[in-house]
C-alpha positions as CSV (number, residue, x, y, z in Angstrom):
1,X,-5.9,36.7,-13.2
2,X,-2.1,36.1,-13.1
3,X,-1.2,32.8,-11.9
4,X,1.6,33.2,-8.9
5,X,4.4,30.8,-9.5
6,X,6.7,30.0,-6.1
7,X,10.7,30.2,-6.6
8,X,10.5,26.5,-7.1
9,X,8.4,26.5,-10.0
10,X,10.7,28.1,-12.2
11,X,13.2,25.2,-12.2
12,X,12.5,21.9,-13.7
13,X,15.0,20.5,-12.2
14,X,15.1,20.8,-7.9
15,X,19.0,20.9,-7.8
16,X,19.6,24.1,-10.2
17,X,17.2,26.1,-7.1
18,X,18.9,24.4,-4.4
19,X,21.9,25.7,-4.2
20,X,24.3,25.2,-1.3
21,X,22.7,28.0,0.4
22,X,19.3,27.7,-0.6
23,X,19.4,23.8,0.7
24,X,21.2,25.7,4.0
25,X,18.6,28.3,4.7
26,X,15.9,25.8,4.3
27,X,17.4,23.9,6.7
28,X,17.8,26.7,8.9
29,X,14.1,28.1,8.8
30,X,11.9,27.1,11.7
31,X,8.8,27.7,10.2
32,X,9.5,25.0,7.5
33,X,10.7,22.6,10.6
34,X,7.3,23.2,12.4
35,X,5.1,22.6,9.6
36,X,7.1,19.4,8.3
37,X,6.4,18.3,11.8
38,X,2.9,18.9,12.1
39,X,2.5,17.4,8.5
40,X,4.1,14.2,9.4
41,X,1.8,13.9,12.4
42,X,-1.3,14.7,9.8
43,X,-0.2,12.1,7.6
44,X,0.4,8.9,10.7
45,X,-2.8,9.6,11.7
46,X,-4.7,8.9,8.1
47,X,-2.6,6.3,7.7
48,X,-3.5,5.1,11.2
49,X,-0.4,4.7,12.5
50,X,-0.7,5.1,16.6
51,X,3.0,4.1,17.2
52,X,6.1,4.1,15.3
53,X,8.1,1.1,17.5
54,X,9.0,-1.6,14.5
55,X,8.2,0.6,11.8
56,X,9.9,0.7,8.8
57,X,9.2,4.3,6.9
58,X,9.8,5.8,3.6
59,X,10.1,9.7,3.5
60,X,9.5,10.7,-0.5
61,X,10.8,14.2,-0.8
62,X,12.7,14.0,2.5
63,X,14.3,17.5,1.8
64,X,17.0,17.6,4.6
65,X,15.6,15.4,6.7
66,X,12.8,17.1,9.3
67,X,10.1,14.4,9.2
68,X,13.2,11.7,9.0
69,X,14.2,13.1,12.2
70,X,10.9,13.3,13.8
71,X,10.0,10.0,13.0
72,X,13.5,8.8,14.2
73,X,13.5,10.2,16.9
74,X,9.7,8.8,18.3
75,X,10.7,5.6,17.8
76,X,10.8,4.0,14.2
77,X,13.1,1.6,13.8
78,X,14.1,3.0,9.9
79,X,13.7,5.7,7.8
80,X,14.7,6.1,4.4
81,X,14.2,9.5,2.5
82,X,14.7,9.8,-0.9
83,X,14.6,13.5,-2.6
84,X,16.0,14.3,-6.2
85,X,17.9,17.4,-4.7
86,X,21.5,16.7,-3.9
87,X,22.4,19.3,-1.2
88,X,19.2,19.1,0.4
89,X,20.4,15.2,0.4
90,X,24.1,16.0,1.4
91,X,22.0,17.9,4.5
92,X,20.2,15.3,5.5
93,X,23.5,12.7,5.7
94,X,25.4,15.4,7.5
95,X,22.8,14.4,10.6
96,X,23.4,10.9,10.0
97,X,19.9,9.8,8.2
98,X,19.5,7.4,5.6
99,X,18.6,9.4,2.4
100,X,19.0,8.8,-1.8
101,X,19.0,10.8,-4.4
């Protein structure tokens, strides 16, 4: 049985398969919005975190910034996202979160 390999897997390194415009339609894609959403919401509740007032959050592999902006936006007080690709990062900084590469 053939082991399926996603686009990403062929690249070692993140920023030779995000392009510009692979970084951009990520970005754009709904689907991938949603379910960095829900996944952020899966992961405060087994960390038990009921409410984000006064907390300070890292997002590792922050991408352009969906969970950053969830999390900003209900309530905690900083985010920092870190993600090795640069225009996923140049993404996230264009909506005025705190990201490194």
């Amino acid at each position: 049985m053939k082991k399926v390999i996603t686009p990403e897997q062929e690249f070692e390194d993140p920023n030779d398969f995000y392009t510009v415009e692979e970084a951009e339609r990520y970005n754009q894609n709904s689907a991938m919005r949603k379910m960095q959403i829900e996944l952020t919401e899966i992961a405060l509740q087994i960390a038990g975190v009921s409410h984000l007032e006064h907390k300070k959050i890292i997002d590792v592999g922050c991408g352009t910034g969906f969970s950053m902006e969830y999390l900003q936006n209900n309530g905690s007080s900083e985010v920092i996202g870190i993600d090795p690709s640069k225009e996923m990062v140049k993404i996230a900084e264009g909506k005025k979160l705190c990201v490194c590469v």
